[in-house]
N, C-alpha and C positions, 0 to 999 in steps of 0.2 A: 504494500500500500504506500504510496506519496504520500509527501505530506501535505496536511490539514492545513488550508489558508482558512481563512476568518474573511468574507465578502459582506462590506458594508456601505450599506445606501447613507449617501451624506445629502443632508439640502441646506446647510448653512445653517438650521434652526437647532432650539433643542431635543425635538427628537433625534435630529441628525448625529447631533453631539453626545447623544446619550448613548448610540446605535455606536461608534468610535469609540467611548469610556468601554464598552463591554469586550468590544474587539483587544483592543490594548492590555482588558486585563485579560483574556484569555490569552493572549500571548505572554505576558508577566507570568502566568501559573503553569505557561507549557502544554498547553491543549490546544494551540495550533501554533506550525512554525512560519506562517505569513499573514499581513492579512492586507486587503483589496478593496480601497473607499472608492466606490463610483458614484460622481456626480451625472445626472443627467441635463443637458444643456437641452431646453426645448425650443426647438425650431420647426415652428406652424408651417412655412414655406422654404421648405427642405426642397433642392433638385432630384427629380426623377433621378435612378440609375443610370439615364440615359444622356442625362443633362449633365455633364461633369464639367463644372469650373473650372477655371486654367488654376486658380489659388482658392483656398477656403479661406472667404471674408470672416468664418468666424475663430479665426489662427486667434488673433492676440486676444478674445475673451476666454480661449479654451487655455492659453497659457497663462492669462492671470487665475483661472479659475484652477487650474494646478498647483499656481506655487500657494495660493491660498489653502488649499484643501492639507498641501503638506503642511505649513506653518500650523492652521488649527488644531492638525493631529499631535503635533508638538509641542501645542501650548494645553492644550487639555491634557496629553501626558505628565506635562512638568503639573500643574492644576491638580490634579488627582494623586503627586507624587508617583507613577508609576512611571516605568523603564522606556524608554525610548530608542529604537534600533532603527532610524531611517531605512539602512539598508533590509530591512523586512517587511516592510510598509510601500506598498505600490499604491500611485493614488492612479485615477483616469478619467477622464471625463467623456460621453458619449453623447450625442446627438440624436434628440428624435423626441417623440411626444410623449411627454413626461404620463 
């Protein structure tokens, strides 16, 4: 068996944050060795599969919306006193109708 990541929906609120306090401890006790925050970015007028842009205009919110997701998973670690291991912590954010 692989190992157990910990996948957690974030939306910036606090169930979000509450949904990342659990993930975090579950990693701090060893009952999973990653864990996976996906935000989802909703875009109503998304392009067809067919319609492909030369650039995704929506680049610099999905890169602010990353490095925010890792800083909050950081500062509610340090917040709650538990462990913090960047490199175990994958955040990502996806596009589509929330």
């Amino acid at each position: 068996m692989g190992p157990r990541i910990v996948i957690v929906g974030a939306d910036f609120g606090d169930t979000g944050d509450q949904a990342i306090r659990v993930g975090l401890e579950h990693l701090a006790a060893g009952f999973a060795q990653g864990m996976h925050v996906v935000y989802v970015l909703d875009v109503n007028d998304a392009p067809s599969p067919t319609e492909q842009p030369a650039a995704d205009p929506d680049a610099p919110t999905i890169a602010l919306v990353l490095s925010s997701l890792m800083r909050r998973v950081s500062a509610i670690a340090a917040h709650e006193h538990l462990p913090f291991h960047g490199d175990l912590v994958r955040v990502e954010v996806r596009k589509g109708d929330v």
